[in-house]
LUMVEX-188610 format. One line per 10 residues: number of its first residue (from 1); their letters; for each residue x, y, z of N, C-alpha, C. Coordinates in Angstrom, 2 decimals, always signed. Each point is the difference from the previous one (the first is absolute). Example, Ala and Ser with C-alpha at 12.3 -4.5 7.8 and 13.67 -1.06 7.14 Angstrom:
1> AS> +13.19/-5.69/+7.80/-0.89/+1.19/+0.00/+0.90/+1.20/+0.00 | -0.35/+1.05/-0.72/+0.82/+1.19/+0.06/-0.77/+1.09/+0.73
END
This chain:
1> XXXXXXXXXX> +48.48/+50.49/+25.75/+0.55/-0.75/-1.11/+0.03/+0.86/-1.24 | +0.85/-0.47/-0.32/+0.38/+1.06/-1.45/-1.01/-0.51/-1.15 | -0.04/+0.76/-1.48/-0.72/-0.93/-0.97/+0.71/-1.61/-0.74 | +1.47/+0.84/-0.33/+0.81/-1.65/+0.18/-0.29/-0.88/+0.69 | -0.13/-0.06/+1.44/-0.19/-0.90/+0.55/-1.23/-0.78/+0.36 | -1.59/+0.91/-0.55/-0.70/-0.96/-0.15/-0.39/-0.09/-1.31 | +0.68/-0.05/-0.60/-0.36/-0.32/-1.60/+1.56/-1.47/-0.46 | +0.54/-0.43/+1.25/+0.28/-1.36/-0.41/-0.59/-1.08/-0.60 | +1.09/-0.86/-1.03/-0.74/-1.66/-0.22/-0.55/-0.44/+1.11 | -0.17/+0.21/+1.22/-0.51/-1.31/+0.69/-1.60/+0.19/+0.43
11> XXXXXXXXXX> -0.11/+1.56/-0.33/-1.52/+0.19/-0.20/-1.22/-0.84/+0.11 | -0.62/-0.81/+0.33/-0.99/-0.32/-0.55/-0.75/-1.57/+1.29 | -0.57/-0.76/-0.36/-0.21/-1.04/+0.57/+0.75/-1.57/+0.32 | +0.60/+0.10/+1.29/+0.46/-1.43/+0.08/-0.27/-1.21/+0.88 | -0.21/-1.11/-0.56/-0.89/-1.19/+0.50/+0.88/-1.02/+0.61 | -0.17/-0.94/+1.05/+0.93/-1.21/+0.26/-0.83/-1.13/-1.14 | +0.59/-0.69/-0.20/-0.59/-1.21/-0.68/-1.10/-0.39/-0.41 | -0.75/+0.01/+1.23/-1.58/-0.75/+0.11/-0.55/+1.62/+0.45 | +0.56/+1.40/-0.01/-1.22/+0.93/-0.02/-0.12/+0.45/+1.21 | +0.66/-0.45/+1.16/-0.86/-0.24/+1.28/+0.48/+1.46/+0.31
21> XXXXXXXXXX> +1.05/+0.34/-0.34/+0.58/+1.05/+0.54/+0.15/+1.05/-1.28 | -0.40/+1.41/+0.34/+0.42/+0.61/-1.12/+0.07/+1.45/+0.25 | +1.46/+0.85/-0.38/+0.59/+1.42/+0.32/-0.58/+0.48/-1.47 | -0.45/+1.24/+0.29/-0.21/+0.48/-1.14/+0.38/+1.89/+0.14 | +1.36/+0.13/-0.80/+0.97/+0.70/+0.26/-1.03/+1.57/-1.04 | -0.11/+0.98/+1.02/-0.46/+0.92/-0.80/+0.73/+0.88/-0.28 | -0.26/+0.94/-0.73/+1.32/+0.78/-1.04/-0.23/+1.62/+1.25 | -0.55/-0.34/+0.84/+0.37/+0.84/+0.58/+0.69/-0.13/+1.35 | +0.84/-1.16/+0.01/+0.14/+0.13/+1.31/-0.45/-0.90/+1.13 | -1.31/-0.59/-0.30/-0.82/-0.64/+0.81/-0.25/-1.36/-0.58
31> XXXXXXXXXX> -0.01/-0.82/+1.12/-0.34/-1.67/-0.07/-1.33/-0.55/+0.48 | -0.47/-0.44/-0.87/-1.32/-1.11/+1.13/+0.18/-1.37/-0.43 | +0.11/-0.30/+1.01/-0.23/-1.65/+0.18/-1.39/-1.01/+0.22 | +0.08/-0.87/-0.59/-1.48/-0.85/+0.15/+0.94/-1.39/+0.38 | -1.02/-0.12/+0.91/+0.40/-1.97/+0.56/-1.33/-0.57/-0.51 | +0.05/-1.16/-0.42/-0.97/-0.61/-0.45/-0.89/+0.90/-0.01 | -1.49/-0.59/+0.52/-0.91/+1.09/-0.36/-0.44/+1.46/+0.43 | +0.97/-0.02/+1.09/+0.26/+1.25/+0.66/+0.15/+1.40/-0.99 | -0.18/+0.80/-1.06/+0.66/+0.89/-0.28/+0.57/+0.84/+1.01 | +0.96/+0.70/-0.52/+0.51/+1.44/+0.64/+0.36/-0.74/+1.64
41> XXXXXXXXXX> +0.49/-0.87/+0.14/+0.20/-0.52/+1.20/+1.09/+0.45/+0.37 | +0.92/+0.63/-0.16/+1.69/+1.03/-0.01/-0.35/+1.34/-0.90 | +0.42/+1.30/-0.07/+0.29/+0.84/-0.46/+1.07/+0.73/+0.59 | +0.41/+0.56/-0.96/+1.66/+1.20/+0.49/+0.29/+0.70/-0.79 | +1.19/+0.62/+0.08/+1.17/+0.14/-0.60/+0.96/-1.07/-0.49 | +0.71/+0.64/-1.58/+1.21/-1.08/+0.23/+0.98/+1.02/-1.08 | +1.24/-0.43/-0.07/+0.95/+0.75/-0.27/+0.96/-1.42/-1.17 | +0.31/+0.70/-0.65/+0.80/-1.01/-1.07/+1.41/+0.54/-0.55 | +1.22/-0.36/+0.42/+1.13/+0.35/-0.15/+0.58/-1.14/-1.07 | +0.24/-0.11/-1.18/+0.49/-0.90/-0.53/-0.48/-1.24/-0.21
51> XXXXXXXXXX> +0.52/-1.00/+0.72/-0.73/-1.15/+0.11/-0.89/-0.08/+1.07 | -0.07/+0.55/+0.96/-0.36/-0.20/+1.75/-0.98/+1.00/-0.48 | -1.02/-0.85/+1.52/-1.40/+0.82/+0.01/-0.11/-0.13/+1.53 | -0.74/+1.35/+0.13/-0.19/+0.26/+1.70/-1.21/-0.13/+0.28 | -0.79/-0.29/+1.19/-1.50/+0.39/-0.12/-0.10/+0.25/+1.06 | -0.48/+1.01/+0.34/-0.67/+0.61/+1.30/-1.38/-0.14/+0.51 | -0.64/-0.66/+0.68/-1.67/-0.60/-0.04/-0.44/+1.46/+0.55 | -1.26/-0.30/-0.37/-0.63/+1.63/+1.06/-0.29/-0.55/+1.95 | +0.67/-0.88/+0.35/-0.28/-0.49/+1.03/+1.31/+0.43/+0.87 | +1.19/+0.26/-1.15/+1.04/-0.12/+0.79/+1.05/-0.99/-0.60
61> XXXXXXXXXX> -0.64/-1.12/-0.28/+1.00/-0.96/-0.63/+1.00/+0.06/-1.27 | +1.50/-0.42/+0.55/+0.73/+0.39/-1.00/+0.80/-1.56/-1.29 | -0.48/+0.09/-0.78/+0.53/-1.48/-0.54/+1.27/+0.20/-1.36 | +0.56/-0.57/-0.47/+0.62/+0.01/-0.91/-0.11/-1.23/-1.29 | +0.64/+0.40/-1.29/-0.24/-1.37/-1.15/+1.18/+0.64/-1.08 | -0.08/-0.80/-0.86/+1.43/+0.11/-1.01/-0.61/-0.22/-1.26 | +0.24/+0.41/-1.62/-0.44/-0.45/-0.84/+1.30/-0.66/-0.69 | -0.39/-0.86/-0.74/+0.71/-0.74/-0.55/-0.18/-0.78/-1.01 | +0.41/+0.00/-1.17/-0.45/-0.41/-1.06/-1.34/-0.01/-0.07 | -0.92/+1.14/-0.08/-1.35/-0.08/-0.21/-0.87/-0.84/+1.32
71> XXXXXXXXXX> +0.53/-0.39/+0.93/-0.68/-0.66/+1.28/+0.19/+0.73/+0.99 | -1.04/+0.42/+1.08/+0.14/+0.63/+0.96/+0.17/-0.53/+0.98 | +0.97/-0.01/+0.84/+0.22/-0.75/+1.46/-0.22/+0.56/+1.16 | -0.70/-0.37/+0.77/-0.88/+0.93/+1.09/-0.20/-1.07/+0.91 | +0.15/+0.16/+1.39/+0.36/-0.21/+0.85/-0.28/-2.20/+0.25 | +0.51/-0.34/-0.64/-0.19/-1.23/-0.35/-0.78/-0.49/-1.28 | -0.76/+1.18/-0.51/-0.85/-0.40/-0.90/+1.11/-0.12/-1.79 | -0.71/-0.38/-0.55/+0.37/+0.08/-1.64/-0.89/+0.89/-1.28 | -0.14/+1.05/+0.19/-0.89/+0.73/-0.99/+0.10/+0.25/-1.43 | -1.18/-0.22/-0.82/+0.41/+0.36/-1.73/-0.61/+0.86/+0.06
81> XX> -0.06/+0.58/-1.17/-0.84/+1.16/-0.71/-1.24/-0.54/-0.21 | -1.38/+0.78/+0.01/-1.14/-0.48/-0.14/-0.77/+1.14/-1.35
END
């Protein structure tokens, strides 16, 4: 990844509603995920082209999400900024 590309707006921590779920987008490149009380329950890669975001799990798993007006949409979920 280039420095442009992890030094995007979407940087930072995002939550569903009630918390349960939460991506927290690091400026380098790398994602961890917490499910409820689980921390770090997902980690990867992810890649951000515009609006679209890629994520690559370290397991293998490949998912996709869209930003949009400040809400992140991920694979059924609804994410804000935290």
């Amino acid at each position: 990844m280039t420095t442009q590309e992890t030094t995007h707006p979407y940087v930072g921590m995002w939550a569903t509603e009630d918390g349960r779920i939460r991506h927290e987008l690091l400026p380098n490149g790398r994602y961890d995920e917490a499910r409820g009380n689980r921390e770090s329950a997902y980690q990867g890669q992810y890649w951000v082209k515009g609006n679209r975001i890629e994520y690559l799990d370290d397991t293998g798993f490949r998912a996709d999400g869209e930003f949009r007006d400040g809400v992140l949409y991920h694979a059924g979920m609804v994410m804000r900024r935290r």
